[in-house]
C-alpha positions as CSV (number, residue, x, y, z in Angstrom):
1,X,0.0,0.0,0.0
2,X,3.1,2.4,0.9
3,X,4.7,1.7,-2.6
4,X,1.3,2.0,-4.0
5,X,1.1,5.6,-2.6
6,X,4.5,6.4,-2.9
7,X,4.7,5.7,-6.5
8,X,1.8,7.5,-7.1
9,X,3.2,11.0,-5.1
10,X,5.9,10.7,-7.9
11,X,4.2,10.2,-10.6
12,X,1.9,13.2,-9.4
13,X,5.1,15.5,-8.7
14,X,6.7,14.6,-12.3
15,X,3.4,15.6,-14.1
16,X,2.8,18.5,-12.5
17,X,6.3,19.8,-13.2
18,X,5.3,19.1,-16.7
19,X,2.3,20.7,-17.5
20,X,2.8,23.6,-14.8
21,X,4.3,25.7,-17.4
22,X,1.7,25.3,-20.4
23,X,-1.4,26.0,-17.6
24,X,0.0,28.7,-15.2
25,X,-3.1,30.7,-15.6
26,X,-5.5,28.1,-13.7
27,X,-5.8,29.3,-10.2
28,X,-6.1,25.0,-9.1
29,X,-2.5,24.8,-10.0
30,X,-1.3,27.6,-7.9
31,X,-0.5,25.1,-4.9
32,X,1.6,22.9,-6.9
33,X,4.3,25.1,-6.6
34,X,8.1,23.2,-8.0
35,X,9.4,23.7,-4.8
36,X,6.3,21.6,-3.7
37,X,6.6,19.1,-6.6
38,X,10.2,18.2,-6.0
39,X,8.9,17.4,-2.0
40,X,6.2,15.2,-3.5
41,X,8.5,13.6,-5.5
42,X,10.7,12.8,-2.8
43,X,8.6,11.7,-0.2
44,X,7.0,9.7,-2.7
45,X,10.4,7.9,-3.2
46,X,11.0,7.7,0.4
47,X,7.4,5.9,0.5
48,X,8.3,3.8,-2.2
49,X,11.9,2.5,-0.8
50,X,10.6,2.4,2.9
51,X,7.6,-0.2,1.7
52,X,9.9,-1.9,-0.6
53,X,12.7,-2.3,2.2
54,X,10.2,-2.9,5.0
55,X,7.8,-5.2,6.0
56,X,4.9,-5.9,8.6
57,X,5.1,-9.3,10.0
58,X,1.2,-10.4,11.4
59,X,0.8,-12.3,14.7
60,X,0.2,-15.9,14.3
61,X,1.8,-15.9,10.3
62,X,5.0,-17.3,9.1
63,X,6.6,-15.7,6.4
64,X,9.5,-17.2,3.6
65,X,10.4,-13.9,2.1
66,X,12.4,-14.7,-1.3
67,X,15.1,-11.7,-2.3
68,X,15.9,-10.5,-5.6
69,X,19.2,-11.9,-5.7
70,X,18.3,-15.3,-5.0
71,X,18.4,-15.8,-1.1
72,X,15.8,-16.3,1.1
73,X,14.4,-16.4,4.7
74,X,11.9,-17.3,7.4
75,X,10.4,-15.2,9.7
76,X,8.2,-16.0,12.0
77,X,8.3,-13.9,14.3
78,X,5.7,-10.4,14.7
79,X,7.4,-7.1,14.0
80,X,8.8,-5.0,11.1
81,X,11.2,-6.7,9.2
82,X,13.3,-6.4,6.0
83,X,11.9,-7.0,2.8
84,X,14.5,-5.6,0.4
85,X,12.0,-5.9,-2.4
86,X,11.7,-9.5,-2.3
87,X,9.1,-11.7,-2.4
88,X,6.9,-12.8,0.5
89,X,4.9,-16.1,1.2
90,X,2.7,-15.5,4.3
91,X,1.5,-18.7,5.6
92,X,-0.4,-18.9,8.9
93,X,1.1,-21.0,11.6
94,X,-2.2,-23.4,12.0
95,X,-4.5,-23.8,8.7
96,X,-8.1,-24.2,9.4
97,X,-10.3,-26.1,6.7
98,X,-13.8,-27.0,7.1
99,X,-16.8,-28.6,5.5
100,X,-19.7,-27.6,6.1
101,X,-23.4,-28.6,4.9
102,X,-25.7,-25.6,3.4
103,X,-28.4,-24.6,5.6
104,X,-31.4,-26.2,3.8
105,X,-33.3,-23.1,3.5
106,X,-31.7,-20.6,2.0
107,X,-28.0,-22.3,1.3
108,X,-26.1,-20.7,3.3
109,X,-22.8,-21.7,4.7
110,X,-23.0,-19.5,7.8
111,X,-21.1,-17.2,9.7
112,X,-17.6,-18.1,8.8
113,X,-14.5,-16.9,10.1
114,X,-12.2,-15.4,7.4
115,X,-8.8,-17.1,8.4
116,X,-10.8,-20.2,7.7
117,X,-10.8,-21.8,4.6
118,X,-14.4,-23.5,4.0
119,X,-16.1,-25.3,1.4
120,X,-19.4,-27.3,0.6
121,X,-19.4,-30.6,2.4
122,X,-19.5,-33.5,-0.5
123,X,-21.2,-36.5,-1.1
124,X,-19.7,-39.5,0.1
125,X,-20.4,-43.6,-0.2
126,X,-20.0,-45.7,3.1
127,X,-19.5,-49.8,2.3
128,X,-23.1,-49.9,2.2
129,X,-23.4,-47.7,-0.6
130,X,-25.3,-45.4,1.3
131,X,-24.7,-42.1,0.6
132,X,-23.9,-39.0,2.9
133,X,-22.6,-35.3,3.0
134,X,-20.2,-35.3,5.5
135,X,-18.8,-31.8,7.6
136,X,-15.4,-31.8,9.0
137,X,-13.3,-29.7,10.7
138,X,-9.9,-30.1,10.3
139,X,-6.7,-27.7,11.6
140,X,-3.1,-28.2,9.9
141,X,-0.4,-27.0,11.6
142,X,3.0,-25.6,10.0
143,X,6.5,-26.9,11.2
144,X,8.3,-23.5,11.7
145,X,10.9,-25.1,14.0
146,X,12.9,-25.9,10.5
147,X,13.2,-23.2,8.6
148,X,14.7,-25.3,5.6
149,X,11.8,-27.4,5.4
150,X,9.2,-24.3,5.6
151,X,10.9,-22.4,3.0
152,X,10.8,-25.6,1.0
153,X,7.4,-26.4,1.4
154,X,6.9,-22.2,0.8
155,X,8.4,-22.4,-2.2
156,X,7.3,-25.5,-3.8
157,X,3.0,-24.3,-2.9
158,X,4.1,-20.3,-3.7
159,X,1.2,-19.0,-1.9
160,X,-0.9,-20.7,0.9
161,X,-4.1,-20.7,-1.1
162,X,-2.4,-23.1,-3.2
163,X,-0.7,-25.2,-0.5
164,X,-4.3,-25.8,0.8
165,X,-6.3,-26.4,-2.6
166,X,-3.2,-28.4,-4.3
167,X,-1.9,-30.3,-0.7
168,X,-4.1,-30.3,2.1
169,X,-7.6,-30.6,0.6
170,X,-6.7,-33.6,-2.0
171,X,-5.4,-35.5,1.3
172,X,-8.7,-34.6,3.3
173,X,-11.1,-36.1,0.4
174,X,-8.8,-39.1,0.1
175,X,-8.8,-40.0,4.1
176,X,-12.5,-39.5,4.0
177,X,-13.0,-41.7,1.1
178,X,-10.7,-44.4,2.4
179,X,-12.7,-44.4,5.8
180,X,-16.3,-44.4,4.1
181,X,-15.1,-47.6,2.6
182,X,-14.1,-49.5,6.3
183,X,-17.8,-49.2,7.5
184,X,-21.2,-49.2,6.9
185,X,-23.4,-46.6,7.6
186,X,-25.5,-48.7,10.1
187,X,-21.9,-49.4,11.6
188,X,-21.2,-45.5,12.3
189,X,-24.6,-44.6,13.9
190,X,-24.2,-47.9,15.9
191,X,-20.9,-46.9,18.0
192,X,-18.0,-46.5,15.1
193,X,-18.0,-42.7,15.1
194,X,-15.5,-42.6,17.6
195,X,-13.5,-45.2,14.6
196,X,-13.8,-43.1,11.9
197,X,-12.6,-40.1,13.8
198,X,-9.2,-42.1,14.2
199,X,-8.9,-43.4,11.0
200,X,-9.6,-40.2,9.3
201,X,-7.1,-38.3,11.8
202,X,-4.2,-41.1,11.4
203,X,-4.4,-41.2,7.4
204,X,-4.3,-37.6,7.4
205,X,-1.4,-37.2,8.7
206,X,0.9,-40.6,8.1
207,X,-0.5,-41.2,4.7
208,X,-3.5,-43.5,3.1
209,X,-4.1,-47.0,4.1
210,X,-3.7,-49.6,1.4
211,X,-7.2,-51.3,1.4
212,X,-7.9,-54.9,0.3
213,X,-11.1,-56.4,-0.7
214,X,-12.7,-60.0,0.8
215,X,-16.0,-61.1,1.0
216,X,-17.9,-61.1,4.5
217,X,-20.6,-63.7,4.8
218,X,-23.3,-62.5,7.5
219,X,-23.6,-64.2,10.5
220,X,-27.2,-65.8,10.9
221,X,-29.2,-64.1,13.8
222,X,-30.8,-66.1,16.6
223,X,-34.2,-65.1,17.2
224,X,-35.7,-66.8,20.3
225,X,-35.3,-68.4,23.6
226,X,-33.8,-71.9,24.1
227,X,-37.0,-73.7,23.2
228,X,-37.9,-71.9,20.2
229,X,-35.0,-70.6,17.7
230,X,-35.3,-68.9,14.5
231,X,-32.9,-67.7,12.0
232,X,-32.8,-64.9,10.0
233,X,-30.2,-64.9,6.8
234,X,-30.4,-62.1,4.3
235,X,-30.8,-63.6,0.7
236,X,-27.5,-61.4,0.1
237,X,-25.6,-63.2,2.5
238,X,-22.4,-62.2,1.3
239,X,-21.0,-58.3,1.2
240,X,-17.7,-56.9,-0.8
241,X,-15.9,-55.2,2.0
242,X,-12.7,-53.6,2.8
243,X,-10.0,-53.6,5.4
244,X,-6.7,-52.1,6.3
245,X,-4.3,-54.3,4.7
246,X,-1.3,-55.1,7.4
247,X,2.4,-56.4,7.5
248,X,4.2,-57.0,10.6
249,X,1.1,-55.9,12.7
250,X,1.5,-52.3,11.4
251,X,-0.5,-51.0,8.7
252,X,0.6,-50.8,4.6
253,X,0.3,-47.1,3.7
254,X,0.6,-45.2,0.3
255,X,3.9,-43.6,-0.1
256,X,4.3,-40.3,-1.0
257,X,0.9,-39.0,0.0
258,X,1.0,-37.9,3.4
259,X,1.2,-34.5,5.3
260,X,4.0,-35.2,7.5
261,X,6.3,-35.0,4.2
262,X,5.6,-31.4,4.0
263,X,5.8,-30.8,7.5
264,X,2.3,-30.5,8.8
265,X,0.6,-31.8,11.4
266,X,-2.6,-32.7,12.2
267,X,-4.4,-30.9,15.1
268,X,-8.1,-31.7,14.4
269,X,-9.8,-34.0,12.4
270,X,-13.1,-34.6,13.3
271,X,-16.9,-35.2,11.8
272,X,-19.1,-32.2,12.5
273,X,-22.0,-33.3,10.9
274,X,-23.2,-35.8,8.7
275,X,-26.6,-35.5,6.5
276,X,-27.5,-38.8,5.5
277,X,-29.6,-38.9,2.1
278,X,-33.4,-39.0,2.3
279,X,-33.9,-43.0,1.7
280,X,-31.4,-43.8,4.7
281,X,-33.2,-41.1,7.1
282,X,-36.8,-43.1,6.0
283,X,-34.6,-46.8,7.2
284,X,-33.0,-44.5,10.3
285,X,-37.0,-43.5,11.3
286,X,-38.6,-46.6,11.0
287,X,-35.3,-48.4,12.7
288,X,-35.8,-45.9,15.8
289,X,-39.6,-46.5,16.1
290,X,-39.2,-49.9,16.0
291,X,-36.3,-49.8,18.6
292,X,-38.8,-48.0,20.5
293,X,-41.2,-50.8,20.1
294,X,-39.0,-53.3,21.3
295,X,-37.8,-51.2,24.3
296,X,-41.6,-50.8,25.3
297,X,-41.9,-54.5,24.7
298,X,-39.2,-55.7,26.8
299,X,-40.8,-53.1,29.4
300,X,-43.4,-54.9,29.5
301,X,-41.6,-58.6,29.7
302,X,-39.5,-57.2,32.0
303,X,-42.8,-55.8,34.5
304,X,-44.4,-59.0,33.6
305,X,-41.6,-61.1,34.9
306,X,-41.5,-59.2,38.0
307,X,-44.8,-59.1,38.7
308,X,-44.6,-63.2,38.7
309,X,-41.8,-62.6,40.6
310,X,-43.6,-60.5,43.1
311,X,-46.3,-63.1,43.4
312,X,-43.9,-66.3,43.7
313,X,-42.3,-63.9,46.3
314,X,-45.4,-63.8,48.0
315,X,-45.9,-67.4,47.8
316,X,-42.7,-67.8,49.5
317,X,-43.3,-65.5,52.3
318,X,-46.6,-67.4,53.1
319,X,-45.4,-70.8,52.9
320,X,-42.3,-69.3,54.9
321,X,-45.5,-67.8,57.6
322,X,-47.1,-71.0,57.6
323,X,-44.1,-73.4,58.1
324,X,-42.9,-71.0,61.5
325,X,-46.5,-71.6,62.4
326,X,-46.5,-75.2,62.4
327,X,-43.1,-75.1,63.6
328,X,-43.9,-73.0,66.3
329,X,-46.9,-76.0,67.2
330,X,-44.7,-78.5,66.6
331,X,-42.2,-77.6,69.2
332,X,-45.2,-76.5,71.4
333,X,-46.5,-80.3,71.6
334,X,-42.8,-81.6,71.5
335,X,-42.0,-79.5,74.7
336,X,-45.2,-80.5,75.9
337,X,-44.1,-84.3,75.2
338,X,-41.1,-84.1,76.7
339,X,-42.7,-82.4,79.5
340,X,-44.9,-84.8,80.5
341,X,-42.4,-87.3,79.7
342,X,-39.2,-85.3,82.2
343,X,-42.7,-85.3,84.7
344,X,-43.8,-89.5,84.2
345,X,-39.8,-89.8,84.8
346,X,-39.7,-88.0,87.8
347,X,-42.9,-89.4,89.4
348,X,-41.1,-92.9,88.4
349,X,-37.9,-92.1,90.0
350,X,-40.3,-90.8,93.6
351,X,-41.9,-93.9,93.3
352,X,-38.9,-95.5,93.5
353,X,-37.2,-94.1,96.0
354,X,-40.6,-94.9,98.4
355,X,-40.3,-98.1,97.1
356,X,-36.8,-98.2,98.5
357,X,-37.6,-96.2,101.7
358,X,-40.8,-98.9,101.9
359,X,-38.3,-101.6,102.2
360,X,-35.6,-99.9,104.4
361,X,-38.8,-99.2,106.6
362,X,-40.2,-102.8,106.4
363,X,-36.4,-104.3,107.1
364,X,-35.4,-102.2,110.1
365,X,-39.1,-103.2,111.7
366,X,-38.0,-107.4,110.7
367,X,-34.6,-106.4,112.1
368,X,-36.3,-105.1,115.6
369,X,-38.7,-107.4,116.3
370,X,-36.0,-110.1,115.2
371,X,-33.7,-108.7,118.3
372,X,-36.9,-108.6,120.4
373,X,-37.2,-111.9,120.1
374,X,-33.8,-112.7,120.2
375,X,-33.8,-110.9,123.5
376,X,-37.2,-112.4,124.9
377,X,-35.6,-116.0,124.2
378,X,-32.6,-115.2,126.1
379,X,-34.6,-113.5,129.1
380,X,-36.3,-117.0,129.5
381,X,-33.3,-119.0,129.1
382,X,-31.8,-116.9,131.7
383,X,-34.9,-117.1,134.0
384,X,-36.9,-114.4,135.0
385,X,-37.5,-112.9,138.6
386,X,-40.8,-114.0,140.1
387,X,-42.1,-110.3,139.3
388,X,-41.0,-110.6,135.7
389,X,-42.4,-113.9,135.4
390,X,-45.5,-112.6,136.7
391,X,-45.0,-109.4,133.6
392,X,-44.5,-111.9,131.2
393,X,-47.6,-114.3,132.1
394,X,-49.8,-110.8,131.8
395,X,-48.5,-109.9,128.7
396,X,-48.7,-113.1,127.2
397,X,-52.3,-113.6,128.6
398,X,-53.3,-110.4,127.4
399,X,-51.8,-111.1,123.5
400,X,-53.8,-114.4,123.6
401,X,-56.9,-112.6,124.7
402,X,-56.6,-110.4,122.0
403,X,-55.8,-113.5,119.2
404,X,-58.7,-115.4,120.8
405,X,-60.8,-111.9,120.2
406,X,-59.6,-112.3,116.9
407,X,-59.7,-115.6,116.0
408,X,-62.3,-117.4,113.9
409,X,-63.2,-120.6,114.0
410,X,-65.4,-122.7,111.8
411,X,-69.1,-123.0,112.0
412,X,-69.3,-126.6,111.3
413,X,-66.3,-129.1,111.8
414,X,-66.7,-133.1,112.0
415,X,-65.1,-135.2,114.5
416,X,-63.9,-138.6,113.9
417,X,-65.5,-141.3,116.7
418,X,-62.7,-140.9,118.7
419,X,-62.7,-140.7,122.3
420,X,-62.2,-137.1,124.1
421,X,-59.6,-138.2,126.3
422,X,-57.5,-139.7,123.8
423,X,-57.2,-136.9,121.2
424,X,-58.1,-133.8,123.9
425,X,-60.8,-131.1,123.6
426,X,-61.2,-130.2,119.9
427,X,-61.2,-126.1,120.5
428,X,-57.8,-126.6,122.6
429,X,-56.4,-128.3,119.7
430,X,-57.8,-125.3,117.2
431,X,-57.0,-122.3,119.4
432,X,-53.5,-123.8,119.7
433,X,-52.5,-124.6,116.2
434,X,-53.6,-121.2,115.2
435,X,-51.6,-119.5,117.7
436,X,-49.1,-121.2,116.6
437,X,-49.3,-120.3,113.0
438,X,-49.2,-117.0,114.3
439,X,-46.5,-117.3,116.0
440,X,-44.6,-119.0,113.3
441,X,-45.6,-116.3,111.5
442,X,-44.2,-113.9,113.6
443,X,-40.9,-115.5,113.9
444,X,-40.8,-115.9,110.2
445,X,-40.8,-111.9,109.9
């Protein structure tokens, strides 16, 4: 713009120097006096050689400025800097490229930034040969830690417009391409978004996979529980598809197509967007509604099975009530039972022991009356005193009184014809021989 003006003082000065002379009567050329053409003409100059010699270098832009003589430089750095006529490349340190799909109504692109380079998204095929317009945003970053390298890559694009139309974009197209072709479009709304990002990213900027065909056969889907099974099989059972082709575990990659070459690296790559064409959005619709369907059908299985898990709960807890209430009975009547059981044993073992006591009672009375006798038989072996006889006679009177109170003889009895005198009286002979079995009886206890 300085040279611009510069040049343009001069060329004013030297033509009003000129013509001065053949118009001095007009009164507008008064003020272009010589003295005041020669100072236009120099400042002019000065204007020219400053702009030429000098240079403004932009925040956030590399520059490879190419000299007259041959030489050249990088700067990269903001500031006024020397020029010396030569030739500048200004290339900005990160390169911002988008895609973007055109608003539907009107077409479009939005409010855009202008450092930003941005173009219509494009069509593009997935495996499934559905098609899409895909928006991405990708930044490229310079290497301006080399200089050689910048001022190669400077020189060999000549302007940055060109470095991003001619370089950058070709690779961007490519890497989408290359990564429509490793999935379906069912397998990118199903989780693989996250996939394509990478892949997209990684060929960017270490070059294009090497893709191979092969021929996927679909796996039959089991429909069903364990009782009932049913299988669905597409009648195309068998897909083209492609995949990364691989050597030593590490990808096969195009040679010479790949950013890093040039010295650029990848910042961003990722899909904005993605407007999938009309025939896929009808398959995505009914898809979702019939997800929906089977979500609210599984609801219901799902509150069903609980429900009948709630009642066999229930179930449980009754049977669960009912068996600790005939448990509880049960060990009611078994401590009952063994109640009356520990009792019966208890009333045996009393018995028992008066059983016992009974005899120790009944033995100590044999044993006393045995020494009684033992005693009385010795008294009348050793003779008694005439008192004591007399005692003894009263007792003993007295005790057969009381067994002749007691004794009972038979109504009726028959006598043989023997005489009286020979045998003795008859009621002597009965009174006797049961006194005596009393008395035996007596000394037999």
């Amino acid at each position: 713009m300085l040279t611009f003006i510069g040049i343009l003082m001069v060329l004013t000065g030297i033509i009003m120097l000129i013509i001065k002379p053949f118009f001095g009567t007009v009164k507008a050329l008064n003020w272009f006096t010589k003295q005041r053409n020669f100072q236009m003409i120099g400042f002019g100059f000065v204007l020219s050689v400053i702009s030429g010699m000098f240079f403004y270098a932009e925040p956030g832009t590399a520059y490879a400025v190419q000299y007259p003589w041959g030489s050249q430089k990088a700067v990269v750095h903001q500031g006024i800097n020397t020029k010396m006529w030569g030739r500048l490349i200004p290339i900005q340190f990160e390169l911002p490229i988008k895609y973007v799909i055109p608003n539907k109504k009107d077409g479009e692109l939005g409010e855009q930034s202008k450092y930003a380079n941005v173009d219509v998204a494009k069509y593009w095929a997935f495996s499934d040969a559905v098609k899409a317009r895909i928006a991405t945003s990708v930044v490229i970053s310079i290497n301006t830690a080399d200089e050689d390298q910048f001022l190669s890559v400077a020189d060999r694009n000549k302007t940055e417009k060109n470095l991003i139309r001619s370089r950058i974009i070709p690779n961007i197209d490519q890497s989408i391409k290359n990564t429509c072709k490793l999935m379906d479009a069912q397998d990118y709304i199903s989780g693989q978004a996250s996939d394509f990002d990478r892949y997209f990213k990684d060929q960017l900027e270490n070059g294009m996979y090497v893709l191979e065909e092969y021929i996927a056969s679909e796996q039959r889907e089991i429909i069903g529980d364990s009782t009932i099974v049913r299988t669905v099989v597409n009648k195309e059972s068998k897909q083209k598809r492609y995949r990364i082709k691989y050597i030593n575990g590490e990808p096969i990659r195009e040679h010479g197509n790949s950013l890093k070459a040039y010295g650029l690296t990848v910042v961003q790559a990722v899909v904005t967007e993605i407007d999938w064409e009309s025939t896929f959005d009808k398959r995505l619709q009914l898809q979702k509604e019939e997800v929906a369907q089977t979500q609210l059908e599984k609801q219901q299985a799902e509150r069903q099975f609980y429900r009948a898990q709630k009642e066999i709960a229930k179930g449980e807890a009754e049977k669960a009530t009912e068996r600790a209430r005939l448990e509880k009975e049960q060990i009611q009547k078994t401590i009952e039972a063994e109640t009356k059981a520990k009792v019966a044993e208890f009333n045996l073992i009393e018995e028992r022991k008066n059983y016992e006591v009974a005899q120790f009672k009944a033995k100590t009375q044999k044993t006393m009356a045995d020494a009684q006798s033992y005693e009385n038989a010795k008294l009348v072996t050793a003779g008694l005193t005439p008192q004591e006889r007399a005692e003894w006679e009263y007792k003993t009177s007295v005790n057969i009184a009381r067994e002749l109170k007691e004794l009972r003889l038979p109504e009726i009895y028959i006598q043989d014809g023997a005489k009286q005198g020979d045998s003795g009286n008859l009621l002597q002979s009965l009174i006797g021989a049961d006194l005596a079995k009393k008395m035996m009886n007596r000394k037999s206890q």
